[in-house]
N, C-alpha and C positions, 0 to 999 in steps of 0.2 A: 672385548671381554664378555664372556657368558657367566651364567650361572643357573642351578637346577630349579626348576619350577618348586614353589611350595604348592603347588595345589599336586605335585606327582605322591604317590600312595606304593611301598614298596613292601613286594608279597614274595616272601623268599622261603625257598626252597618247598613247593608246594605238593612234587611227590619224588618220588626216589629216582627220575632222571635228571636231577640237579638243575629242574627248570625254575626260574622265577618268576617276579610278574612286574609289572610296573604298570600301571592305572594311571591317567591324568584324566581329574575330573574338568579342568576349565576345555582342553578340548575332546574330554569324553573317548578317549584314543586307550589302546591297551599294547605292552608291546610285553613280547619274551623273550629273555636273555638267559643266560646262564647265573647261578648262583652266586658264584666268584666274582662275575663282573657286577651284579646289584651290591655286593658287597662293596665293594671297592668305591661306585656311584656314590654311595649311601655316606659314606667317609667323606668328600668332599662337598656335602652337602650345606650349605650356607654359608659358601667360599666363592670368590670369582676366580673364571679359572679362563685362559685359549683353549679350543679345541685340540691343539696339537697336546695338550698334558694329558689328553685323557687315550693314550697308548694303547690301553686294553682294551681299547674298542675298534671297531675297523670304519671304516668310510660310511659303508652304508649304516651302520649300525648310529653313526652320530646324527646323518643325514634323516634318518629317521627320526631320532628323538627332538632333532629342530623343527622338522615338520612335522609332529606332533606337541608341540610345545613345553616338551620333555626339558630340554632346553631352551632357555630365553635367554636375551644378550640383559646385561644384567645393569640397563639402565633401565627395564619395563619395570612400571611399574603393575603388577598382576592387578592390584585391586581395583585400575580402571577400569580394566578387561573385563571383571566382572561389572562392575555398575554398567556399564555398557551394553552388555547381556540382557540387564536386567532392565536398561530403562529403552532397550529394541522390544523385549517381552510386551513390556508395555503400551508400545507403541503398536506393536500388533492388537494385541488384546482391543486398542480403542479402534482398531480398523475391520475389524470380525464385523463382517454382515449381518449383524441382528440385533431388534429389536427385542431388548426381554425384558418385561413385564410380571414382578412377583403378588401376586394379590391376596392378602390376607382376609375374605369375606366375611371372617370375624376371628374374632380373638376367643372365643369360648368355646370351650372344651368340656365333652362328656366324660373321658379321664381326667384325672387328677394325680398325675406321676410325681413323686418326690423329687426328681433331680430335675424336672424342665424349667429351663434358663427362662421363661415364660412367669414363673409362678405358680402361686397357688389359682386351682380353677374349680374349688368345690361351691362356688356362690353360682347355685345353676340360677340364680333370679338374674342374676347379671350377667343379662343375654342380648348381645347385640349383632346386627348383622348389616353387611358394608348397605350402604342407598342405592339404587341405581342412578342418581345423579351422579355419579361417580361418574357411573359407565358413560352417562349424557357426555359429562366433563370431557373425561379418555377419551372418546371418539371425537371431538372437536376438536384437541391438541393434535390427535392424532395426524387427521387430515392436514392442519395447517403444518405439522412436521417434515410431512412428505409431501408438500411442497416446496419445502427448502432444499436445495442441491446436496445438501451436508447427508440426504438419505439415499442418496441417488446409488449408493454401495449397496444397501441393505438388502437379501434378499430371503430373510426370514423373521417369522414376528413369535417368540419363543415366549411358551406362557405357561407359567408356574401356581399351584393353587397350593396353600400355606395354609398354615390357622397359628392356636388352637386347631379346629377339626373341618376341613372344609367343608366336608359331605352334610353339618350342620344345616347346612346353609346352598342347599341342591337345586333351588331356582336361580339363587345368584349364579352359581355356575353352570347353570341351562342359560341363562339368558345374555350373561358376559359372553360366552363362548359362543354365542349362536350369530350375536354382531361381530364379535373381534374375528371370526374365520371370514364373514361376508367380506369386511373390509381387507382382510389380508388379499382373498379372491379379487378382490380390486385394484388389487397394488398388486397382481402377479406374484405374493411372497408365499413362499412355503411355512404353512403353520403345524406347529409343533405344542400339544399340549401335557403336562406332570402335575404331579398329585403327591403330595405327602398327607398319607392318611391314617390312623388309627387301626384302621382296618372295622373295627367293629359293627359299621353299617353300609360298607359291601357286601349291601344284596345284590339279585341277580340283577334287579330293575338299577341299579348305582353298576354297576360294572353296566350296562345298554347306555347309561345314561353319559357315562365313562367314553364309550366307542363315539355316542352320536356327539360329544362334545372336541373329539379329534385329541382327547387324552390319552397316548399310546406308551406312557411311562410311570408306573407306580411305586412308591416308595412305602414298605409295610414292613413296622418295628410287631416284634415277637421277644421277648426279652427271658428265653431261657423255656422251659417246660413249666407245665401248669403250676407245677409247685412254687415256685419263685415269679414267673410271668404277674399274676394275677395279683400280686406284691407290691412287685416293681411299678406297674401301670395300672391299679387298680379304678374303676368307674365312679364316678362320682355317687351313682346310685348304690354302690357299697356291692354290687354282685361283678358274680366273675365275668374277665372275656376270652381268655384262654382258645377256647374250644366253639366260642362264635367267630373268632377270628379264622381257624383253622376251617371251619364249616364255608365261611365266605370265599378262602380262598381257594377251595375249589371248584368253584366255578369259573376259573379265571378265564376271559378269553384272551384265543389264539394270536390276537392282534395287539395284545397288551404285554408288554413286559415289566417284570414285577423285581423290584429291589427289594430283598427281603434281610432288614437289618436288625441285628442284635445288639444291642448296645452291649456293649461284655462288661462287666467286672469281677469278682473274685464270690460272688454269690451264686453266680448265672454259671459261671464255666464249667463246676459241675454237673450242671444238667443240659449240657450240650448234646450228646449221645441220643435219651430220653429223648430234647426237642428234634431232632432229625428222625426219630425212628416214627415219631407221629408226624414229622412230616411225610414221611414215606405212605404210612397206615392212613392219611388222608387223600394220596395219590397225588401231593404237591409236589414234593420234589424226592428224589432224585425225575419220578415219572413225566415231569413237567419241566426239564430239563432247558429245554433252548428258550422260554421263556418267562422263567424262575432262577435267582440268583441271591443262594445266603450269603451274605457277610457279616463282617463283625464292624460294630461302627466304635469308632474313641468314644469312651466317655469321660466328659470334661467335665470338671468341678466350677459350675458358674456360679460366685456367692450369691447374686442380688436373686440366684430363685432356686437351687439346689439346698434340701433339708436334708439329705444321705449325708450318713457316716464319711469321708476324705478318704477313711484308709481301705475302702473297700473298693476303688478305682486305681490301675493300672496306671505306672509312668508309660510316659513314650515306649522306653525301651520294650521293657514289660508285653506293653500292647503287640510290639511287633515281633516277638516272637511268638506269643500264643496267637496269634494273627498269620504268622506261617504255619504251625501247628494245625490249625484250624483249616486251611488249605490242602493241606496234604489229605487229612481226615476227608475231607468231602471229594478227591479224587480215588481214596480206597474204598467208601462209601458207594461211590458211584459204579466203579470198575465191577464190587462186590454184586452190587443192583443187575448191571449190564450183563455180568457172567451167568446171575439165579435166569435172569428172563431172556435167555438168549438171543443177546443184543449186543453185532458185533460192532458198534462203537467203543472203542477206550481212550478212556482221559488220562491225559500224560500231565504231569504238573512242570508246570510253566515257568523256565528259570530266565529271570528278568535281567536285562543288563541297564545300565543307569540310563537316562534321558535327559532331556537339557531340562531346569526347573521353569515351574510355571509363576513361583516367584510371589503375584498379587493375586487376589480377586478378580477374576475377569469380571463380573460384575459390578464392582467399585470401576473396574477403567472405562467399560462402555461408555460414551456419551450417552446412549442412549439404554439405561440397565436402571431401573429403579423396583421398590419396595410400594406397593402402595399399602393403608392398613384400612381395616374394618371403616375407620372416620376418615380418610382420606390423608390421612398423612401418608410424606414421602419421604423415604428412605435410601440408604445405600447398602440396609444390611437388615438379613431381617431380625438379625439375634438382638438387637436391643428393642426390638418393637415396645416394652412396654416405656421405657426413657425417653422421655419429653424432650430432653434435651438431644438426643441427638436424631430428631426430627429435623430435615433441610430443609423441606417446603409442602406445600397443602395442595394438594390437585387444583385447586382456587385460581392459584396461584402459581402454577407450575412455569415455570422457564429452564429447559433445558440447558440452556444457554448459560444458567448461572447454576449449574450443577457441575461442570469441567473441572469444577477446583475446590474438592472439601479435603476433608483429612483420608478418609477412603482413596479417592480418585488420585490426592498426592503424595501418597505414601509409601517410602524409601526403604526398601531393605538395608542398606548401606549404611541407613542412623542407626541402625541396631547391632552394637560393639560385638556382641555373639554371633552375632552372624557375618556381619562386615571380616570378621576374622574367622569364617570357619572355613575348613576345607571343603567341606561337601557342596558348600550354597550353588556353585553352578549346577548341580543335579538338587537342588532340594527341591520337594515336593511340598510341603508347606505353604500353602496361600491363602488361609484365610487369617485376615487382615485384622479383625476383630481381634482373634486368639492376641496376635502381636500388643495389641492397643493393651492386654488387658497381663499382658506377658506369661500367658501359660500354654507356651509354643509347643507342637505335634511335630517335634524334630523327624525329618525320615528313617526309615529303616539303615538306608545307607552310611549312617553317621556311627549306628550302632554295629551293624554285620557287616560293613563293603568289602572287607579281603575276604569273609568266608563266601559271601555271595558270587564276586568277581572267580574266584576260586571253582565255584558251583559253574558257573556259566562257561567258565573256561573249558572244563573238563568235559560239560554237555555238549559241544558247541564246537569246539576248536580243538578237539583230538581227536585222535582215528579210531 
C-alpha cells in the first residue's frame, strides 16, 4: 500500500495551459501534470491507496512520483526522514575543515544603539580591552590541538572580530592576527579573517590595517538615511555618524568585501531610496558593485537589551516580503546606474529554488567553533556574551573535548512541535539556535511565498 507524501505542495492550475505543479519539499523534486489529474491526486490525499487505483495516471507518471517521493509506501514514516536529514546536516557541519575562532577584544562600544541584544554602552569609563594573555593562552591550546589527530581534517583557521566595536581595540587586533596567520602558515591552513564594525573609525590607516591583518570580509550596518540613521545608532558622544560612515566607506579597498546591512524596520523603510541615492553620490555602491553588497538584516526583538518600541519591527513574513521588494529595487537601481554610465552589464534578479536546510548553527556543531570574550570567557554564541550563565568555560581552562556536548552543539530541531510538523523544515533556512532557545524563530520566506515562488521559478526556468 502507498500513500501521498505530506511534505508534497500542490499548485494548480498556474497559467492557462491547464498546467499544475507538485513540489516535494523532503526530496526537493518538482514535477508537472495536468490540472485534472492534481485534482483528483489531491482527493485522495490522506488515504492509503495500490498504484493500480490511481488510473488517471500512466506508468511513467507514477514511476516518477515514487522516485521523487511524491509517493511513499505508506508504512514510512516521513518524520524520520527528516530527523535524518537533519541530524547527517549535523554531522557534516562537525566534519567542515575549520577552525573558527570569534573574538570579542572588548565588549565596549562608541555607539549606543537602542535595540543591541548587548545592552546599554553609554558608560564610556567602562572600558575594557581583551589581555594578550589570552592570545599567550590561544596559541598554546592551539599547538597542543593540532597535535591531536582529531585536526588532521582541518584545513583552515576562520577568524571573526566582534565587539561592542572592534576597531576600539586595533593593536589587539594587529597583534592577535599577526601570530594567528604565523601559526596558520605553520600548519599549512588557509586563513580567513571578518570584522563586524560600526563603521565609524574606518579610516584609511584601519582599512591598511584591515588588508595587513588578512581581513578580507566586512560587515557594515547603515540603518536608513541621515534622518533616521543617526537615531537608530546614535554615538555615545551624542554627535552624528551618518556621513563618517559614508566618508569611510569610500575608501574601501579592492580586496575587501563589504556587507553592508540595514537593519529594516518600519521607521528606516522609508528612507530606503534617500540611503541608496547617497550611496551612489559617495560612489559606494551601485559604483562599487562587485565588492559592496546592501542588504536588509531581521530585526529581532531581544528583551534582556532592546529599549525600541516591539511594534516598529517586522514579523517573519513581513520581513520577507519587503526583503524581496528591496531586491528587485537595487536590480532597477543598478540596471538604471549601468544604462546613465554606459555599462553594458545588467543585473537580472535571481529567482531562487529551495535548497536542502542548514537546519543548526554550524558554529554550535564544530568541535572546534568557539566565542571567546574581552575576559576570556568561552562561548557557543556570541548573542549572549553579556549572561554569565551561559559561559562554558574560561580560556584557563579550555578543553575542547568537553565542549562536544552543550545545549548548542546538542540541539534538535525535531524537539520543536512547529517545526517537527512543518512542511517546509527540509528546505528551512533557519539556524540560529539561540533565536529557537528563546523562541522568536526567523521562519523562511518559503513557509510564507513557496507556491508563488516555485510558480516564479517555474516560469523562469522551465518554460520555453
Amino acid at each position: 500500500m502507498y500513500k501521498l507524501s505530506n511534505y508534497n505542495f500542490y499548485i494548480p492550475n498556474i497559467n492557462y495551459d491547464n498546467i499544475s505543479l507538485i513540489y516535494n519539499s523532503l526530496s526537493n523534486s518538482l514535477c508537472e501534470t495536468s490540472s485534472e489529474k492534481t485534482e483528483k491526486i489531491e482527493k485522495i490525499n490522506g488515504t492509503n491507496f495500490d498504484l493500480h487505483q490511481l488510473d488517471f495516471l500512466d506508468y511513467e507518471e507514477k514511476q516518477l512520483m515514487l522516485k521523487n517521493n511524491m509517493i511513499v509506501e505508506s508504512d514510512i514514516n516521513e518524520k524520520n526522514l527528516v530527523a535524518d536529514l537533519i541530524s547527517n546536516q549535523k554531522q557534516i557541519n562537525k566534519r567542515i575543515g575549520s577552525f573558527s575562532i570569534i573574538f570579542l577584544p572588548t565588549n565596549s562600544c562608541n555607539m549606543d544603539c537602542p535595540y543591541c541584544f548587548e545592552g546599554s554602552k553609554s558608560d564610556e569609563n567602562n572600558f575594557h580591552i581583551m589581555d594578550e594573555k589570552i592570545l599567550i593562552k590561544l596559541l598554546n591550546i592551539l599547538e597542543k590541538e593540532f597535535n591531536n589527530p582529531l585536526t588532521n581534517t582541518i584545513r583552515r583557521l576562520h577568524v571573526e572580530w566582534y565587539g561592542g566595536e572592534p576597531l576600539l581595540a586595533p593593536d589587539i587586533i594587529k597583534r592577535f592576527s599577526e601570530k594567528l596567520i604565523v601559526f596558520a602558515e605553520s600548519r599549512s591552513l588557509y586563513y580567513q579573517g571578518k570584522m563586524f564594525t560600526n563603521g565609524t573609525l574606518l579610516t584609511r590607516e584601519k582599512w591598511d590595517l584591515l588588508q595587513n591583518c588578512k581581513i578580507n570580509i566586512v560587515q557594515v550596518t547603515l540603518d536608513g538615511d541621515n534622518t533616521v540613521h543617526n537615531k537608530k545608532r546614535p554615538l555615545c558622544n551624542k554627535k552624528n555618524s551618518y556621513y563618517t560612515i559614508l566618508e569611510n566607506l569610500q575608501h574601501i579597498p579592492d580586496q575587501i568585501h563589504v556587507s553592508l546591512r540595514i537593519n529594516i524596520d518600519k521607521e528606516i523603510l522609508p528612507t530606503i531610496d534617500s540611503l541608496l541615492d547617497d550611496l551612489e553620490k559617495y560612489n559606494i555602491w551601485p559604483q562599487k558593485n562587485r565588492h559592496v553588497r546592501p542588504y536588509f538584516g531581521y530585526k529581532d526583538f531581544y528583551e534582556t537589551g532592546y529599549t525600541e518600541e516591539k511594534g516598529l519591527y517586522y514579523n517573519p513574513k513581513e520581513y520577507w516580503k519587503i526583503e524581496n521588494e528591496f531586491n528587485q529595487k537595487l536590480v532597477s537601481r543598478y540596471n538604471a546606474w549601468a544604462q546613465n554610465n554606459n555599462i553594458n552589464k545588467i543585473a537580472t534578479r535571481r529567482i531562487d529554488y529551495p535548497r536542502r536546510g542548514s537546519y543548526t548553527c554550524t558554529l554550535a556543531d564544530l568541535p572546534y567553533g568557539i566565542v571567546i570574550g574581552e575576559k576570556g570567557d568561552v562561548r557557543k554564541c556570541m548573542t549572549p556574551v553579556n549572561e554569565p550563565d551561559e559561559k562554558l568555560a574560561h580560556i584557563d581552562n579550555l578543553n575542547f573535548s568537553l565542549l562536544q556536548h552543550n545545549k548548542w552543539a546538542d540541539f534538535d530541531r525535531m524537539s520543536v512541535p512547529q517545526c517537527a510538523n512543518c512542511k517546509v523544515l527540509p528546505i528551512c533556512t533557519e539556524d540560529c539556535t539561540q533565536r529557537f532557545f528563546r523562541n522568536h524563530l526567523k521562519c523562511p520566506s518559503w513557509k510564507y511565498f513557496l507556491k508563488e515562488k516555485i510558480v516564479s521559478y517555474y516560469n523562469n526556468n522551465l518554460t520555453s
